[in-house]
N, C-alpha and C positions, 0 to 999 in steps of 0.2 A: 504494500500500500504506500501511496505516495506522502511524505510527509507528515505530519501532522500539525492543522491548522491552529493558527491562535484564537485561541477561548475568545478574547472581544470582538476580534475581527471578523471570525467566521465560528459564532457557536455552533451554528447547529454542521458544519464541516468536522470540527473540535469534537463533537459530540458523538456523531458516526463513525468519525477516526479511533475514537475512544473504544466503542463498541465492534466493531470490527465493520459493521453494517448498521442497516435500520435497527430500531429500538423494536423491541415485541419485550412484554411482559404486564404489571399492572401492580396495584395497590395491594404491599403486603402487609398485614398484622398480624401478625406469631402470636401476639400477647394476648388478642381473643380466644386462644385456644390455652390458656394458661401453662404456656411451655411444655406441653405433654412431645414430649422425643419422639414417640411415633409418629405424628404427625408431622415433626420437622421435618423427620429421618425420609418420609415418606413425598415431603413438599421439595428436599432437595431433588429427591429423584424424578418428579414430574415434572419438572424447570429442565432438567435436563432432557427429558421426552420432549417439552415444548418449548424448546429452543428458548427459553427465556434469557434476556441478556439484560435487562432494566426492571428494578423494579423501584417505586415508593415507599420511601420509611418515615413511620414518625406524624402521618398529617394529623390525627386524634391525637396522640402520646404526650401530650403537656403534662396530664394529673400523673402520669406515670414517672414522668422525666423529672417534673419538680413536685414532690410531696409535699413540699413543704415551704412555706413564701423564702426563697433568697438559696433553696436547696437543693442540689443537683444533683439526680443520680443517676451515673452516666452507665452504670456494671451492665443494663438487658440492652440497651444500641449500642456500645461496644462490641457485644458479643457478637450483634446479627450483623453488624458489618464484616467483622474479622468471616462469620463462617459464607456469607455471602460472596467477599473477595474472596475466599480458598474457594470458593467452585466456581468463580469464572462470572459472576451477576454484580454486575452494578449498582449504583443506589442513588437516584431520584431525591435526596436528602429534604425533606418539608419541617420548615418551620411551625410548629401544633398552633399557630396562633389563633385558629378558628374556633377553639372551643378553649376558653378558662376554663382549669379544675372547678371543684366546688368551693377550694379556699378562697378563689376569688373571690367569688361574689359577697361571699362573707362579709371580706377584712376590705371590699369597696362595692356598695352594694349603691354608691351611685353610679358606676359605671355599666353597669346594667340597661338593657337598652329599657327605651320607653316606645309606645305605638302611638300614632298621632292621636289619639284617643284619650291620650294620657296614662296609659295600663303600664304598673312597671313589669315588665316581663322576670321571671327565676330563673335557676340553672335547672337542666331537667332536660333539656333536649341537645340542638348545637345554635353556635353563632349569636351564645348568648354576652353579650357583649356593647360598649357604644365606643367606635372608630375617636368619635371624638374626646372621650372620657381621656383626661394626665394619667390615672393609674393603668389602665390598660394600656398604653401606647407605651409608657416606660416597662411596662412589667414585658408587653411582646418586642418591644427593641433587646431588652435583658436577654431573656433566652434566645432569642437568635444569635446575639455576643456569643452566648456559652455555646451554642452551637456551633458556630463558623470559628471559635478558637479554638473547640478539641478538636473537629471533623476538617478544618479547612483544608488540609493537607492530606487526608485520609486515602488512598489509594482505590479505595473502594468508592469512593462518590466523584458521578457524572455528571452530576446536576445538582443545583441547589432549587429550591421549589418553595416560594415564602407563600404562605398562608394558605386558606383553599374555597374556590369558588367568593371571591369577595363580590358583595359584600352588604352589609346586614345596615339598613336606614331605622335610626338614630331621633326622637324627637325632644330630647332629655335638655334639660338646663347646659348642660356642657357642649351640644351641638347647637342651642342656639346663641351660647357664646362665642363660638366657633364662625359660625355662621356669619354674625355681626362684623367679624375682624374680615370674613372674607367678602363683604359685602363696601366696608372700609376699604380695601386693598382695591376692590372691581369699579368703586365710582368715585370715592375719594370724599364725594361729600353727600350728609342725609339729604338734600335738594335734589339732586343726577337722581337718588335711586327712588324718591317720589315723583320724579317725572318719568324715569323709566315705570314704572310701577301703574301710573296712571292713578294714583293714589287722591286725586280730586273725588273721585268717582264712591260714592259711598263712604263719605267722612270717614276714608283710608289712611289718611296723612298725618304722615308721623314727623313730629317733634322735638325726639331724643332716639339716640339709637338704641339706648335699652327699650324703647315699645315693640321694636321688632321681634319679632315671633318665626321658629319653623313652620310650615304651614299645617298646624294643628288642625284638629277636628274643631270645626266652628258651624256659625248655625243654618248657611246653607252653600252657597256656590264662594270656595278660595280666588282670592285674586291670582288669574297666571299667569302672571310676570313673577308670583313671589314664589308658586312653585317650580314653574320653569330655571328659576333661579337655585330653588334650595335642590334639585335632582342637580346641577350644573356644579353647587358648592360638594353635593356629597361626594360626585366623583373626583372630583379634586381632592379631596378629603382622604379617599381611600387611596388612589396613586401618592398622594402624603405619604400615606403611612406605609405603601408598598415600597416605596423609596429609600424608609429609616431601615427597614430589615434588607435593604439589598445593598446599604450602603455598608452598612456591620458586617455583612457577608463579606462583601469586597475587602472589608479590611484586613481579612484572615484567607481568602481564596480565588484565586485565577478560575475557578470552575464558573461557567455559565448558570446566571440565575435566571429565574423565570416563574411566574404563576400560573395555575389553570384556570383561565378565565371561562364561564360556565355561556353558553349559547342559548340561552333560558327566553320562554315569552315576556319576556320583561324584562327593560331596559334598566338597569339602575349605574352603570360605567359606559363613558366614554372611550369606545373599545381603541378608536384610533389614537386614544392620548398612549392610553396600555403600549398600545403595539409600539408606539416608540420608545419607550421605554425598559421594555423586555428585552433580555439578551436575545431570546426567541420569543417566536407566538407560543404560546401553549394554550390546546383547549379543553373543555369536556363536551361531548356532545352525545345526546340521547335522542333518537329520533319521535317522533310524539305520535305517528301512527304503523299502523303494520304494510306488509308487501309493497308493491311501487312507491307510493309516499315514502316508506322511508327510504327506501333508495334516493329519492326526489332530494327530505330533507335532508339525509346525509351530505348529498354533493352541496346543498344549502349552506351547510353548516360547514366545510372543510374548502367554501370558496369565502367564506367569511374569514375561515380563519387564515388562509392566505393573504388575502386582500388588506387583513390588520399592519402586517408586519410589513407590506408592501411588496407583495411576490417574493420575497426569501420563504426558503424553505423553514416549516416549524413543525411543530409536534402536537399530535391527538396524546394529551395526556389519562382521559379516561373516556370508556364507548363500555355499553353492557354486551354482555357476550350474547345473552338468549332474550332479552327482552325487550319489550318499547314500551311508552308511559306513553299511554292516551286520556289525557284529565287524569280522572283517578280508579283508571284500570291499567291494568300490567299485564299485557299482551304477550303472549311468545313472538319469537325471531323465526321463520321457517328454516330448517337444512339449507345451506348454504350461505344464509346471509352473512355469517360470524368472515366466512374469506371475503366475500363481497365488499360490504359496508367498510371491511379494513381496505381492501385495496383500492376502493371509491377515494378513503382518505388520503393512502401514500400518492395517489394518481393526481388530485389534487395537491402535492407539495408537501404532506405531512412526513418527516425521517423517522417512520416509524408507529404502532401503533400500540399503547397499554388501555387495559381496561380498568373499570374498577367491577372487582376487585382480585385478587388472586381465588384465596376461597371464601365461600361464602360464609357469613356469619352466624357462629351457631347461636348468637341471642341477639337482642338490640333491636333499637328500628326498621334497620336495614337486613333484617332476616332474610326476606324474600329477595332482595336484589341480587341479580345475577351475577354469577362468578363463572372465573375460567373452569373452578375446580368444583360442582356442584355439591349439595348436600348429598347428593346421590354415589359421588365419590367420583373415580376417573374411568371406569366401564360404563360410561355414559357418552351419546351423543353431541353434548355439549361437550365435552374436553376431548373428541377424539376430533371434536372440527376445530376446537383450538389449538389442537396439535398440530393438524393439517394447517391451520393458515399461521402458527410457527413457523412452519416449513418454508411455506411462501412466500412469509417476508425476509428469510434469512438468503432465498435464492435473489431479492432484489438490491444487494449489496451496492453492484455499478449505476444502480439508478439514484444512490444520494447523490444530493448537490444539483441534480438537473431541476430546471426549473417549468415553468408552466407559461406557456402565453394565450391571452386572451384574445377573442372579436371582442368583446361586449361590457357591456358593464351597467350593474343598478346602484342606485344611486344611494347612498345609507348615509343619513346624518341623525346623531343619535338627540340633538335639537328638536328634529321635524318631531321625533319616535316622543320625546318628552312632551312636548306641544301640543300632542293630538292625544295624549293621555291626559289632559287638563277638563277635568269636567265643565268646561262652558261652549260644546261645542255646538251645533245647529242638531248633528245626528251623533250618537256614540256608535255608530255600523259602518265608521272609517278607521278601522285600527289597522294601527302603521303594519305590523307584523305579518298578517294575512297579506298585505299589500304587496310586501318586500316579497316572499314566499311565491305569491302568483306571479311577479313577473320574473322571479330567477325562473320556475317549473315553466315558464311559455318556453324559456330560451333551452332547458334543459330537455324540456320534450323535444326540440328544433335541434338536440345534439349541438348549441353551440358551448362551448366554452367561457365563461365569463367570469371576473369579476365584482367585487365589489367597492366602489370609487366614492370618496366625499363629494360634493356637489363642488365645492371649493379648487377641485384640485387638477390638475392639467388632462385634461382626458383624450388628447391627440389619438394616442395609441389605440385606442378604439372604435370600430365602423360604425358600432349603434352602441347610445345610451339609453336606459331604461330610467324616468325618475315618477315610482310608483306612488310618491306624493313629495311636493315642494310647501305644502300649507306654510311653513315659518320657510322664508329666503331672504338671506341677504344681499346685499348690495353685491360686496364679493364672490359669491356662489355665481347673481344672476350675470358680472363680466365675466366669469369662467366659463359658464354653459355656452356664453354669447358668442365667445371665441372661438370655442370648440365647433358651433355649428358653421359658422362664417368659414373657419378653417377645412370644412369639407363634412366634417359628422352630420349624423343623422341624430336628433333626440326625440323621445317622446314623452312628453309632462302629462300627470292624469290628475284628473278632477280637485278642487278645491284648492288650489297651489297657490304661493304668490299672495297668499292672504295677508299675514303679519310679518312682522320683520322681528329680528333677533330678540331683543324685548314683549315680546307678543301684543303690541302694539297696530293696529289697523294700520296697511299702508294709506297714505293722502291714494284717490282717485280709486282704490276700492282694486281689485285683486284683476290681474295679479301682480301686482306692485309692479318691479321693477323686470319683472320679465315681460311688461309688456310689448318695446319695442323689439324681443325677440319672439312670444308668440305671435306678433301681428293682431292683437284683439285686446278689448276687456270686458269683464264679466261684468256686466249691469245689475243683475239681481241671484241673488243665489238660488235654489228652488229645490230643497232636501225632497224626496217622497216617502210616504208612509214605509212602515215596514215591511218588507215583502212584496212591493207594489211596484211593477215595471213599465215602462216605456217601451213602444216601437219603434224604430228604427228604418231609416231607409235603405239599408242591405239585408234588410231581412231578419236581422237580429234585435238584440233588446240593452235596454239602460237599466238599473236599478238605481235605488239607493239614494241616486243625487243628481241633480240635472243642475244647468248654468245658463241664462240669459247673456247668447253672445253678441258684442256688436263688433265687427271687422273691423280691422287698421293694417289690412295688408295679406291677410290671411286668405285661404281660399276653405270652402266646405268641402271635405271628402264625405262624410256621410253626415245626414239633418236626422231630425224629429218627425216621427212618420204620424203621430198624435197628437193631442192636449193643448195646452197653452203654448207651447212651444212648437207647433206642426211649422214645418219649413224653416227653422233655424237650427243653424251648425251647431252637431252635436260633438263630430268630429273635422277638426280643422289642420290643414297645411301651410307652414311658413314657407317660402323660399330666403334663405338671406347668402347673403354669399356664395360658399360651394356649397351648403349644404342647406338640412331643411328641417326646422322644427313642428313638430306634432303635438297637437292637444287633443286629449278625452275629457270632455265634460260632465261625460257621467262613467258611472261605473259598467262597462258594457259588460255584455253575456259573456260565458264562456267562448261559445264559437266566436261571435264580432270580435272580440279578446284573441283572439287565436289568430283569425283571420290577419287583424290585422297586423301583429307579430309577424304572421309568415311572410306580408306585403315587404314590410320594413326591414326583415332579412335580406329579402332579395335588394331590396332597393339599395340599402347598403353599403353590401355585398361582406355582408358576416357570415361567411358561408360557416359549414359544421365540419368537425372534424374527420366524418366519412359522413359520404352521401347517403339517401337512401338505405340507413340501418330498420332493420325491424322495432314497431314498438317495444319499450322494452328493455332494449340494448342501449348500453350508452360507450362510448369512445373517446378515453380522456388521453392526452399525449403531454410527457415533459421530457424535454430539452436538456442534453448538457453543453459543457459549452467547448467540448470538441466537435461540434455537428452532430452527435448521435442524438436519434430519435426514438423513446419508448410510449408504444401505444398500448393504453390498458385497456383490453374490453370487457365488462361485465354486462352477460346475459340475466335481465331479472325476467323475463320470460317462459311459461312452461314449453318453450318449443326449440327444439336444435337450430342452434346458427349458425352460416359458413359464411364467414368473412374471406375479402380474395385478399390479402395481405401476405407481404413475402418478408422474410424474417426470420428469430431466432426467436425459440418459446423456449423464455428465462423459467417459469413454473416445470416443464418438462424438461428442461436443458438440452433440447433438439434442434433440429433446423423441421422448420415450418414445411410441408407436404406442396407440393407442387399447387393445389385446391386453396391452397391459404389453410386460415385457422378454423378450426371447428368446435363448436363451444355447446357444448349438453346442455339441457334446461337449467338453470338457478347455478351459473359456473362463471367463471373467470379464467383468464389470461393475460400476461402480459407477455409484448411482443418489442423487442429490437430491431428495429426497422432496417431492414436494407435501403440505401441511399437512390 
């Protein structure tokens, strides 16, 4: 192997090189099994069947590690490191800061989080905690110290891993003193942040900075400007606090740090501050429904967490081996998905794949959560496809470091995602999430490759933009988009965009603010519809949800209102500027009009897919290294055999590819080494 790269410069290089290849292994706790030797004796040996080379220590282990406030005791993670390094497994090293023992809460029982409601939360579950509380931030900078000064050097760690899944909102005396200073910092004086605030409006206006408040449970609609603000502060707040434990790392270790930052319905971090922040991306992703969907959210979730880090390669820190969370059912994974869904994420850029958790927990909450290693033990289904897609990853060694390029890109600003979570809105049946989701899954059905781009940020490199809602834009988003279209792109903006500006503030002349001279129109009157109550369309298709009164300024109509109040006005409208041409949806179209017109704007484009003409079903992801070699991954999620004509090297088989190309059984996988 060539060299070995430097930790800062190239972690996630650093980190393969370390390993020999990709990462495969997942979340180990010995201590849940109370040190019983059969079961070590029996989990080294299964690490060895399933090529595990990484695993996580430590992310629960605070009560264990410190007994006692100021007391360390270091004899059960010494051990598992020492017998971890003698058999060849690495260690993912995690700071416990997500859960205080119980002496916590104790000895500072105001750091304890509060709900906006005012309820102070106990210890009793996880994440019980407040970000902003002095005792907790000192007591979790403390044991990371002690951490990164015995382990800094450890031969056995690959990774350092500060906290887990951050992170837990705060509405306690200490976050809204916290609050206050960041509110100091952001305007400088209590007047900027009443007129950001709009605080005429309902004898809102504050007079001293101690009147401000988190945005508590009050008695009917919050101002959102102040919660827009306080989601804005908190993730600040927690990048704070991820900063003090990675800076105590650094002071003791060259080893790459990084968190797992979780892909959850719900926004509470500024995933793109993270990303630059991280030595690598790390994420967790669980996909939220069964068969295609989660194939869908999968590549959802593994182009997000690309697109964090800015196309560097990173790491799936934890994925469930057998199951999906749909609300609050826990679905099984059918046979094969455990290789699939892994190899959906290394295909999208991830160096590797761990789950949580190794074995599964024989008590606790998370009983039922799936493991590599089931209750059932390892003559089971689940650990002999864990085995197999061990195998898999340890054959994709030559594919670290290669990268991923995109046609496409949707647009994710975690602003808009705050904004349209602000209860004042005309309808609550525009949530950002679903948004973002349907139009990655048009582009993903369409086999393009994509993407995900802040509105702000230079988007040349891509034929078509997707921006599934702009409701909050600013000034600088709306010259960035404006360029990119002039400059030859293609974009498509969808319904209610363009409303408020950064402050959530009404723009002067009414939506959509300042992309008006680039969609060519503005929206006269908004016109929400009842629930479940749709529009016709003059291609044959339908609106839900939300209609817009448009009047032109340059735009032309591709499809009108076949109905109502609005019969013959653009529903959907064409810009031309420049070389290119921006696109607006006024309402929320059907699936097919949704579909249809995706497939228009591929071609228009010319975002073509990574192979033409695959069967539903199949998808075809390729990354790049940077000697010219090309690796195309196919996974078939179809019950039907598929013969792709590709010529090449099948790295999973270690063959040369049959004259016919590849040929892929129902619910299978391949990856392929392209011949040039």
């Amino acid at each position: 192997m060539d060299a070995v790269p430097d930790s800062r410069a190239d972690p996630a290089g650093w980190l393969t090189a370390r390993l020999g290849g990709p990462a495969f292994g997942g979340d180990y706790n010995p201590e849940q099994f109370q040190h019983d030797p059969a079961v070590r004796r029996e989990d080294e040996e299964l690490m060895r069947r399933a090529r595990v080379n990484l695993v996580t220590l430590n992310v629960f282990g605070w009560a264990e590690l410190e007994p006692e406030p100021g007391r360390y005791d270091f004899a059960a993670l010494d051990a598992r490191l020492e017998r971890l390094h003698a058999q060849g497994v690495a260690v993912d090293l995690a700071t416990p800061t997500a859960q205080p023992p119980p002496w916590f809460g104790l000895a500072h029982p105001d750091a304890l989080p509060v709900t906006a409601d005012g309820t102070r939360l106990t210890h009793g579950s996880r994440d019980t905690y407040c970000l902003a509380a002095p005792a907790y931030r000192q007591a979790a900078r403390a044991v990371a110290e002690a951490l990164a000064a015995r382990y800094g050097a450890h031969p056995a760690v690959a990774l350092w891993h500060v906290h887990n899944e951050y992170a837990t909102v705060c509405h306690c005396e200490h976050a809204a003193d916290a609050f206050r200073r960041w509110l100091r910092d952001r305007y400088g004086t209590l007047e900027a942040v009443n007129r950001a605030w709009g605080t005429a409006f309902w004898s809102q206006r504050y007079g001293a900075w101690e009147q401000i408040q988190p945005p508590r449970a009050t008695q009917w609609r919050p101002n959102p400007g102040q919660v827009l603000d306080f989601r804005r502060f908190w993730s600040d707040l927690a990048l704070t606090a991820y900063r003090e434990q990675r800076d105590a790392i650094r002071a003791h270790s060259r080893v790459p740090v990084t968190t797992n930052l979780m892909l959850p319905g719900y926004q509470v971090l500024d995933l793109w501050a993270f990303g630059r922040e991280v030595d690598l991306v790390g994420v967790d992703h669980y996909p939220d429904a069964p068969g295609l969907d989660a194939a869908a959210d999968t590549a959802f979730g593994a182009d997000r967490a690309r697109s964090f880090g800015g196309g560097k390669p990173w790491l799936l820190i934890e994925q469930a081996t057998s199951t999906v969370y749909a609300g609050d059912l826990v679905l099984p994974k059918e046979p094969g998905d455990i290789l699939r869904h892994s190899l959906s994420h290394i295909a999208r850029g991830s160096e590797g794949v761990l789950f949580f958790q190794w074995r599964q927990s024989p008590a606790g909450a998370e009983i039922w959560h799936s493991a590599m290693v089931p209750h059932a033990g390892p003559d089971t289904r689940i650990f002999r496809e864990t085995v197999e897609t061990g195998h898999a990853v340890a054959a994709l060694a030559e594919v670290t470091g290669s990268t991923v390029r995109a046609r496409a890109a949707v647009l994710h600003d975690p602003d808009v995602w705050w904004a349209l979570d602000t209860p004042v809105l005309p309808t609550p049946e525009l949530p950002y999430l679903p948004a973002l989701k349907r139009a990655h899954r048009a582009l993903w059905d369409a086999g393009i490759t994509t993407d995900f781009a802040h509105p702000s940020a230079d988007l040349s490199a891509y034929r078509l933009v997707l921006a599934p809602s702009l409701h909050l834009v600013s000034e600088e988003s709306a010259a960035a988009l404006t360029a990119y279209v002039e400059g030859g792109g293609t974009l498509l903006v969808e319904c209610f965009s363009g409303a408020v500006d950064p402050h959530y503030r009404a723009w002067p002349g009414g939506a959509p603010g300042p992309l008006r001279p680039l969609l060519g129109l503005r929206a006269e009157e908004f016109r929400p519809l009842p629930s479940g109550a749709a529009v016709t369309l003059t291609d044959g298709g339908a609106g839900a949800t939300w209609t817009e009164a448009l009047l032109l300024e340059g735009a032309t109509a591709e499809i009108r209102y076949a109905e109502g109040t609005l019969t013959g006005r653009a529903a959907v409208t064409r810009h031309a500027l420049g070389r290119g041409a921006a696109w607006y949806a006024s309402t929320r179209l059907s699936p097919a009009s949704y579909t249809a017109l995706i497939a228009g704007l591929i071609r228009a484009s010319g975002a073509e897919p990574e192979l033409p003409a695959l069967p539903a079903g199949v998808e075809a992801v390729r990354r790049h290294s940077a000697d010219g070699r090309a690796y195309l991954f196919l996974l078939n999620h179809s019950p039907a055999e598929v013969r792709v004509p590709v010529r090449g090297h099948d790295l999973l088989a270690s063959r040369a590819l049959p004259p016919e190309g590849a040929v892929l059984p129902p619910a299978s996988a391949t990856v392929v080494r392209e011949e040039s």
